[in-house]
N, C-alpha and C positions, 0 to 999 in steps of 0.2 A: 128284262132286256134279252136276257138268252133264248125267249119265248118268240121272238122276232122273228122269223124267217132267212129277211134280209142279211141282219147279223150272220146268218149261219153261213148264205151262201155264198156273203164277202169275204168270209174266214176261209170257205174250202174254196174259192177263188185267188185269194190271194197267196193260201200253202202253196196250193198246186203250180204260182208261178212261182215264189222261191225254189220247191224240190227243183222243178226243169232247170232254171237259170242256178240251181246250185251244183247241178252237175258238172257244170264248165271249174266251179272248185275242188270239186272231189276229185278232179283231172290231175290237177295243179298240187294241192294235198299230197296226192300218191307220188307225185313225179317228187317235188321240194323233199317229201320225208326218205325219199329212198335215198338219197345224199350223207344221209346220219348211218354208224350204224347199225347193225340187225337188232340189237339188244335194245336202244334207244328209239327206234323206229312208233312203234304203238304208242308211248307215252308222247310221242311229238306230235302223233295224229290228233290227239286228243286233246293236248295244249293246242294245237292247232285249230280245230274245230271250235273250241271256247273261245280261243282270241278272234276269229271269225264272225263266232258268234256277238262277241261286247262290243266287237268293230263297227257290223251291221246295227245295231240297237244305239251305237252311240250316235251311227249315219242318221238313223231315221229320228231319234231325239233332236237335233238338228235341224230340223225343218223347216223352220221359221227362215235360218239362213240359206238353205237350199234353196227355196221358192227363187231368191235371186241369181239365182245362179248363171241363168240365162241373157244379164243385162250386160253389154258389152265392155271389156275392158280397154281395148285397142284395136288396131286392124293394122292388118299384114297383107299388101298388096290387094288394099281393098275387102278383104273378109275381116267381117269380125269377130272378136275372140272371147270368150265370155271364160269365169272361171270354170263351167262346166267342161268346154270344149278344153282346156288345159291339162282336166282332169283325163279326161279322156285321148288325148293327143299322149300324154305322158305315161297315162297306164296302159295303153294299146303299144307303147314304142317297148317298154318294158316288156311285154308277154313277146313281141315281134324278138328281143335279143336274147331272154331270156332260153326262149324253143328253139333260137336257131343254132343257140352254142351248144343246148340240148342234144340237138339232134347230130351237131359235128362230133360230138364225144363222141354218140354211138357210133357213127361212121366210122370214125379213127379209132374205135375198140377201146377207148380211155375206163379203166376200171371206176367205179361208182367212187370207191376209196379213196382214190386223188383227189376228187375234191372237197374231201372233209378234213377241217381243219386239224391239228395237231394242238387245239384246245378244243375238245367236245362241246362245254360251256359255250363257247361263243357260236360255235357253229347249230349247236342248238336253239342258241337263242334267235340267229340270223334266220335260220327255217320260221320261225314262230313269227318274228317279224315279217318276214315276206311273207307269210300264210296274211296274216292281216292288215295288211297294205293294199295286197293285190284284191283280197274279198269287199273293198271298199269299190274299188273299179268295176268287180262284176256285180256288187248290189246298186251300184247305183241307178241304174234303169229300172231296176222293179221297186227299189224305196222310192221314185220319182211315180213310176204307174201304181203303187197302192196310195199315193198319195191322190189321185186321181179315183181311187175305186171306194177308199174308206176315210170317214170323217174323225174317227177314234181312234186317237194310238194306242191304246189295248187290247184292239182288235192285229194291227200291222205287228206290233209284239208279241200275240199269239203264233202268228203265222210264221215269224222267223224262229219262234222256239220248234214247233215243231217241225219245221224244215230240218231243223238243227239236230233233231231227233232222229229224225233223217238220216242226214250226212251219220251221226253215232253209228248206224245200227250196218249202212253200206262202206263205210271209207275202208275198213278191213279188209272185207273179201275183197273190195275192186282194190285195193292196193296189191295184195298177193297175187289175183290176176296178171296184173301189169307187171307186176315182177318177174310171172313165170313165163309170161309171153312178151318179149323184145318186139315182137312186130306191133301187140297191142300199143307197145308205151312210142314206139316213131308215127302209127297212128295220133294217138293223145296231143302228142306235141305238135304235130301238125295243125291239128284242133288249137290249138294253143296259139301258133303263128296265126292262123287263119282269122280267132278272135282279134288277135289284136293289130292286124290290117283293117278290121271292120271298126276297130274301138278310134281307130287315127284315121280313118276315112270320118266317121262317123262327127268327132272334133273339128273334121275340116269341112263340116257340113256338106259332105259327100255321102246322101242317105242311102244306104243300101237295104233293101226288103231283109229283115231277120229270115224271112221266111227262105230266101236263098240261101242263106247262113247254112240252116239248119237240114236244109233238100241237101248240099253239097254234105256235110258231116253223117248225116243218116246213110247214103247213098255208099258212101267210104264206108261206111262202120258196114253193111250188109257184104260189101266185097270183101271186108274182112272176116267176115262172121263166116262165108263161103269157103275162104282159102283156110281158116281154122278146121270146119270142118273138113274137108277137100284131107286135111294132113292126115287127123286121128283117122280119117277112112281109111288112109297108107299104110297107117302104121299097125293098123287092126287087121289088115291083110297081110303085111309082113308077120306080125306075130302068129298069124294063122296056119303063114304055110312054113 
């Protein structure tokens, strides 16, 4: 079977769409763990990434029931509403309030520490929970398209393990990134609103091209990559002279 070709190139076809579409977690990851914290920070990345990981393999274990997903439940001013589009409607409104209270803290300068709870426990465990709630939302379009690419769930379970291996090896340094640059993480979260406009349009069978999605976030991330550089060029001239 390993001998197959096919098998190989479904496997590095379907990593490569986990890594991409896991990125939008490792986003979410950085931002949810920086609320714990400094000492606890690492160990919840990592519970995080595991709950992520059992979430996505419990989603795709599942698939018998997912196949229905699209048959309608009701309709609302004439659309209809399937539990997919629920799912999607509900985890797109969640990233939308989540980024925008986000983003007002940083506006209004609210220190990271107000909002960690006064039981470490619980606020730990709420991190972990939201890590693997919201990783159902963003796996479900690629557990829906490997379903469409491979016939074998031990091939679709390879491919979220090594994704997963993945997120291990990057959620560190792009967390301390994001930590040390405030402009990176009001980017991030933008990314984050941005998703989950496209996740409740998306529910409302309001199809937007991914590929706008991703033109509009690339495009932001180079202007930032710019005015990053643009700074260190400043400050290496300040220190020079």
């Amino acid at each position: 079977m390993l001998m197959d070709p096919d098998i190989w190139i479904t496997l590095i076809t379907l990593s490569a769409i986990e890594i991409v579409l896991g990125i939008d977690n490792l986003v979410f990851i950085s931002i949810a763990v920086s609320k714990l914290p400094p000492e606890t920070r690492e160990k919840a990345r990592k519970f995080g990434i595991a709950a992520a990981c059992i979430s996505r393999i419990a989603l795709l274990l599942t698939l018998a029931w997912l196949a229905g997903l699209t048959a309608e439940l009701f309709h609302v001013f004439g659309q209809g509403i399937s539990i997919r589009d629920l799912v999607l409607i509900i985890g797109g409104g969640f990233l939308l309030i989540k980024g925008s209270t986000e983003i007002r803290d940083l506006i209004i300068g609210e220190p990271d520490s107000d909002d960690v709870h006064t039981k470490p426990l619980a606020s730990f465990g709420m991190v972990i929970a939201q890590i693997a709630v919201i990783d159902i939302v963003f796996s479900l379009d690629s557990v829906i398209a490997a379903v469409g690419l491979a016939n074998q769930t031990w091939i679709m379970v390879t491919a979220i393990l090594l994704a997963v291996g993945v997120m291990l090896l990057a959620a560190k340094p792009l967390g301390h990134f994001i930590d040390n640059n405030p402009t990176i993480k009001m980017l991030a979260l933008s990314f984050i609103v941005l998703v989950g406009v496209y996740l409740m349009a998306d529910g409302l069978d309001i199809h937007i091209p991914r590929g706008y999605i991703y033109g509009a976030m690339g495009f932001s991330a180079l202007v930032e990559v710019l005015n990053l550089w643009a700074k260190r060029t400043a400050r290496e001239r300040v220190s020079a002279g």
